[in-house]
N, C-alpha and C positions, 0 to 999 in steps of 0.2 A: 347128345351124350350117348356115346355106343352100352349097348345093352350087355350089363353084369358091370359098369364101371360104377358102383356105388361112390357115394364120397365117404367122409369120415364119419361128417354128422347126419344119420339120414333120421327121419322121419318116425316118433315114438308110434308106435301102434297101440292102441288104447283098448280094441275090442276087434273079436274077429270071428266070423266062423266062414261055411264054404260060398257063400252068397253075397256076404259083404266086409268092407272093412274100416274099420274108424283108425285115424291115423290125428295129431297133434301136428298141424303146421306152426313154424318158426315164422314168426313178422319180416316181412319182406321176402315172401317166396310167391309166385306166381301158382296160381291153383292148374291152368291152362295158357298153352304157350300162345303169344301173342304176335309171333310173327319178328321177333327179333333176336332169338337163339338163346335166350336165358333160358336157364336148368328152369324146371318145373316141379310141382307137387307131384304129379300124374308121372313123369319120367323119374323120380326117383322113388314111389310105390310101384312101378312096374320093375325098373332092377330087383328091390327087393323080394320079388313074389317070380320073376322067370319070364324069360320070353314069351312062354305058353300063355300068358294070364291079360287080359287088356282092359285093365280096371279104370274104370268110368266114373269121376266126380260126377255126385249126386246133389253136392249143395256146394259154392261159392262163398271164399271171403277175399275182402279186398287183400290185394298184398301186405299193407302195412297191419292188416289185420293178423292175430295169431287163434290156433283154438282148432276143434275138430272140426274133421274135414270127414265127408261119409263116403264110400267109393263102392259101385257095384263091381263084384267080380266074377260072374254069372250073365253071359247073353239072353238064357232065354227066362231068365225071373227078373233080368233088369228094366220090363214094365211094368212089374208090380212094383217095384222100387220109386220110377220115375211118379205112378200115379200114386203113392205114398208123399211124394214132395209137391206134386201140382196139387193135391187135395190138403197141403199144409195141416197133414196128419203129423209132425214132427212139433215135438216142444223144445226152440232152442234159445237157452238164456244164455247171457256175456255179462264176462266182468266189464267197466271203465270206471275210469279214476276222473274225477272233474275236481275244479278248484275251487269250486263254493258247495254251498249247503243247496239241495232240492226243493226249490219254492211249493212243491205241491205235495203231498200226505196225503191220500184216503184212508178208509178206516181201519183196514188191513192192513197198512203199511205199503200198499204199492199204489199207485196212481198213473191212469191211463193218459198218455198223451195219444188223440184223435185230429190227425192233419194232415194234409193229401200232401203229395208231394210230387215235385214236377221238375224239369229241367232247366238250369239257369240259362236263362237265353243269351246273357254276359260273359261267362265262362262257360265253357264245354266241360271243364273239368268235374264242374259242381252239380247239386239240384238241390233246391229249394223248398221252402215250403208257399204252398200256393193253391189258388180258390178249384187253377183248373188241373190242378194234377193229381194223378189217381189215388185213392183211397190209401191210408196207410197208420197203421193203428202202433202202439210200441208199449208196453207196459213196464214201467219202474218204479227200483225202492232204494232208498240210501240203506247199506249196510255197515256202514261204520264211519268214523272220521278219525285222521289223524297226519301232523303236520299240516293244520289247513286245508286239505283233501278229502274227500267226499271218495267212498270206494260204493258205487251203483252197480245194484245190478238189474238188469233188460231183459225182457221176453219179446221177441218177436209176435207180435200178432199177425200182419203180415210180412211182406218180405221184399221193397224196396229198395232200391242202391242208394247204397251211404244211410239206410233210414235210422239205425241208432245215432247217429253223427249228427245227421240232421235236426234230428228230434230232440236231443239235449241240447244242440246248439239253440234250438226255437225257443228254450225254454230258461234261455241264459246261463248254461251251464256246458260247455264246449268241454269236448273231452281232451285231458291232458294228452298234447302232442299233435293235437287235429291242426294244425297252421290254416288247414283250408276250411274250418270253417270257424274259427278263429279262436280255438284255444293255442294255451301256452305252448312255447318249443319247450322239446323235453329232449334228451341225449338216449332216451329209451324208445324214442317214438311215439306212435299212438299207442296211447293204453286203451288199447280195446281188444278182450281175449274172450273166444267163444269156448265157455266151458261146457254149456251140460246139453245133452241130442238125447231127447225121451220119444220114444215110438214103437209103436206095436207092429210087430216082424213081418211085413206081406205073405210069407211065404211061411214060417212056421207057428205066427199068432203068440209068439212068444213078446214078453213083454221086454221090450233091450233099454238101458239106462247105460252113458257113457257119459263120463265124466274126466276132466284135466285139471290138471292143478293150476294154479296160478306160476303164472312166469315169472323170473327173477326180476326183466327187469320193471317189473313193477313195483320194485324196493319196496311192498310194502311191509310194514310192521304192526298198523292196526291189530 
């Protein structure tokens, strides 16, 4: 995409100053290009910001994923940034919708799921959960129901591919639209939206809270 050709619908900005930027990806947008010419997260935050600017995802969601995306825009404070994400000094929770009720409750209302997770040696596409694969913690709590739906919400503990996916799938509760790990087809996709990035500023100590609304097509009405 040549540079200043924005499209129509680009990318909500959520939070900004001169160091970094929180932007609202749309489901089914690639965060980083992959080698096959699809528009990107990264190429439509740099139209917007200028030639001059070469803003760096700092955190990953899968494409069918939607939700904040954190971007350094600063070369030389973008290791204070990076060592902010490798020291999983970030608190980031996601909405998902599943179709049953959460088998497990603690006393607070949320409940730890603790189970390593590995790569399906069957699909490539997939990963698992499994005795030898690494460490992988996920915190949940149902926050409402309505039409038969379960609206969850997830805290990262840590930070494995596909791990909320995984981790509700393990626990019988596949999130609506996940086909691959076997919840329902839905016309909306996966409902899995990353709302909330809490973290203390590397660089200013300032405390940042960034938040997103729930996407439409989450229909929901709870």
């Amino acid at each position: 995409m040549p540079i200043g050709t924005v499209p129509q619908e680009v990318p909500v900005v959520l939070w900004c100053d001169q160091y970094a930027l929180a932007v609202d990806k749309p489901a089914g947008l690639l965060v980083h290009a992959d080698g096959t010419g699809a528009v990107t997260l990264t190429e439509l935050v740099r139209c917007q910001l200028g030639e001059s600017v070469r803003p760096q995802a700092l955190n990953r969601l899968d494409v069918p994923t939607s939700g904040i995306v954190l971007f350094s825009l600063d070369k030389a404070t973008q290791p204070a940034f990076d060592a902010l994400v490798a020291g999983r000094a970030m608190r980031k929770r996601y909405w998902a919708l599943v179709d049953r009720r959460l088998p497990m409750l603690g006393p607070d209302g949320w409940s730890l799921i603790d189970a390593p997770i590995a790569r399906d040696r069957h699909n490539a596409r997939r990963m698992r959960v499994g005795r030898t694969g690494k460490p992988a913690r996920t915190r949940i709590r149902p926050l409402a129901r309505c039409d038969g739906r379960t609206l969850v919400e997830a805290e990262l503990v840590t930070g494995r591919k596909h791990q909320i996916r995984v981790h509700l799938a393990h626990v019988g509760c596949p999130i609506v639209g996940d086909e691959l790990y076997g919840g329902t087809r839905d016309e909306g996709g996966l409902m899995l939206h990353a709302h909330e990035l809490v973290f203390d500023h590397p660089v200013t100590d300032e405390r940042v809270l960034v938040s997103s609304e729930m996407p439409s097509r989450f229909g929901w009405s709870g």
